[in-house]
N, C-alpha and C positions, 0 to 999 in steps of 0.2 A: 324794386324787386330785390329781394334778397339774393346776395353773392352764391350761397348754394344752390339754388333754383338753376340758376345763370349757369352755374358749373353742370349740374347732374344735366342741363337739357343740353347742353353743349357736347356731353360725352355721349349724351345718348345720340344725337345728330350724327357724330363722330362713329359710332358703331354703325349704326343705319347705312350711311355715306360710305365707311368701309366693305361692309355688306354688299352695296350693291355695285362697288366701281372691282368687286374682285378678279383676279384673273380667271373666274373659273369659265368655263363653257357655255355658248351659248348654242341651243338648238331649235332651232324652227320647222315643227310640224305642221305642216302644209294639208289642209282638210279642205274637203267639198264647199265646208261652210265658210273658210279663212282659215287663217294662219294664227298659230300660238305657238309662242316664243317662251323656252324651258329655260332656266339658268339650272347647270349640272352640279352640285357641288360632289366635287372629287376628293377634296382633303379630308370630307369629316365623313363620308359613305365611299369608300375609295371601290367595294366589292363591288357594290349594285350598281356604282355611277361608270364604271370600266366597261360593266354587262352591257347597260343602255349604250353606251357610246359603240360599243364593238359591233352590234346589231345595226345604228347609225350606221357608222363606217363602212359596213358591209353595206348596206343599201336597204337590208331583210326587212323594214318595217314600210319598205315604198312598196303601196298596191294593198296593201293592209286596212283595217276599218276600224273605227269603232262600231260597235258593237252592240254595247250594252252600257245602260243607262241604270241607276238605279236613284231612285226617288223616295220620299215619305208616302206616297201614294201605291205605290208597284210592287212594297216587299210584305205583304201580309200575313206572311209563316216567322219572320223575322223578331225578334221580341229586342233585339238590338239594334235600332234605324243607320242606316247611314248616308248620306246622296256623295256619289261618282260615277264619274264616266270608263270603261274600261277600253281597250281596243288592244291591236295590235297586227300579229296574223297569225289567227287561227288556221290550226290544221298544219303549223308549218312543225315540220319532222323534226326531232334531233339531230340526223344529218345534214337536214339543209341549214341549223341555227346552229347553238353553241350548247354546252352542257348546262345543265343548271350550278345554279352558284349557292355559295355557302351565306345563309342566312344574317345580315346584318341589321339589331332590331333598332329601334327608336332610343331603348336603355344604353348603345352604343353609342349609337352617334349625335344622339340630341336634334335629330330631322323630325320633327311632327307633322304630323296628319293636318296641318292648316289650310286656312282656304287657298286653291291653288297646288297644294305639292302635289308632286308626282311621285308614284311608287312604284312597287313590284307586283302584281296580282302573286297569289300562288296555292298550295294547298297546302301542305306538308312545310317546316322549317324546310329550308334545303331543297327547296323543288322550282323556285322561279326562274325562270330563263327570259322568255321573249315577251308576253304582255304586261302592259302599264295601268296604271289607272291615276285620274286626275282626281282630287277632291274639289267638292264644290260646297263653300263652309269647311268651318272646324269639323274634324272629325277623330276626337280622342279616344274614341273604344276601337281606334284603327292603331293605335301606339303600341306597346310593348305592355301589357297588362290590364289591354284594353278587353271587352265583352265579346267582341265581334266574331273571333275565333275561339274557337273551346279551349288552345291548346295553351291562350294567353299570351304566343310572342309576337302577335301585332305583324304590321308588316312592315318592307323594308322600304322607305321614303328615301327618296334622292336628291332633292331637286325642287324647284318652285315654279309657277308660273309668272313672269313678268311682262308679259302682253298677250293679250286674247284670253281673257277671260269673259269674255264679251261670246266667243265662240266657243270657249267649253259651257256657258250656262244655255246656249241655242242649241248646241246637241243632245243635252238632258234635259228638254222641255220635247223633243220630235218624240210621235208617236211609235207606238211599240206594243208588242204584244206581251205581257208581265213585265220583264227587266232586257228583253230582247228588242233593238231596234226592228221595225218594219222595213226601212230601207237602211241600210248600215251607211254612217257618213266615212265614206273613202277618203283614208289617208294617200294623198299623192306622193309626196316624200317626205323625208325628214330627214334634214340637212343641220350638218355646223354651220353657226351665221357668223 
């Protein structure tokens, strides 16, 4: 095998290995269905990964659900597809959460919409606070110049899944009426592990 080959796979191991032995956080949302374990990166999404953690910390996402599901089958007004799971807690006030935060897109921090990451649901740049959503598959038209929103800044990714992907692909397979679950799978807690 050629000494290059040897080097480039070596470096690349080398990143991978870096990657995932980092100090960043690790959070486990604890669901109806099992548990999925979030790695948070805070160095390179410092805004959005501070928000999720502070909502953690507080408790505010325990008794929370998902929600809503969205599939290739369930979005038929849609002309841009995308599959995620969203949740959080609905209905929960501004005074009982935090204010919303200031916009961090993909074009900043280099967190893409991959299989697994975790984001910000939101409407407006500058309007996310307390729900999340999981990707399940790629999902580029969710980036920063992506199709999904009209406005084109994509949304703000944090974070990856590195256990229970197994339990976010069985919560967007349950039944649902359009993109709304029929029974919402209840988040118990979400803890730093």
């Amino acid at each position: 095998m050629n000494w290059r080959v040897l080097l480039a796979a070596g470096l690349c191991f080398l990143v991978i290995t870096a990657a995932g032995c980092s100090g960043n956080p690790k959070v486990v949302i604890s669901t109806g269905l099992g548990d999925i374990v979030v790695e948070v990166y805070e160095e390179v999404a410092p805004i959005t990964a501070a928000n999720f953690l502070r909502y953690v910390d507080g408790g505010l996402f325990d008794g929370g659900s998902f929600y809503r599901v969205v599939r290739m089958d369930n979005q038929p007004d849609n002309d841009v597809k995308i599959e995620v799971i969203q949740g959080g807690r609905r209905g929960l006030s501004r005074e009982d959460g935090f204010p919303a935060i200031e916009h961090e897109t993909t074009g900043t921090t280099g967190v893409l919409h991959v299989d697994g990451a975790i984001s910000m649901a939101r409407s407006g740049p500058g309007t996310a606070s307390s729900e999340i959503f999981i990707c399940v598959g790629d999902q580029p038209e969710l980036d920063f110049g992506g199709r999904r929103n009209p406005d084109g800044q994509g949304f703000a990714a944090f974070g990856k899944v590195v256990r229970g992907m197994d339990v976010v692909r069985e919560i967007q397979q349950q039944p649902g009426e359009r993109q709304n679950l029929e029974t919402p799978i209840v988040i118990i807690s979400v803890t730093r592990k």
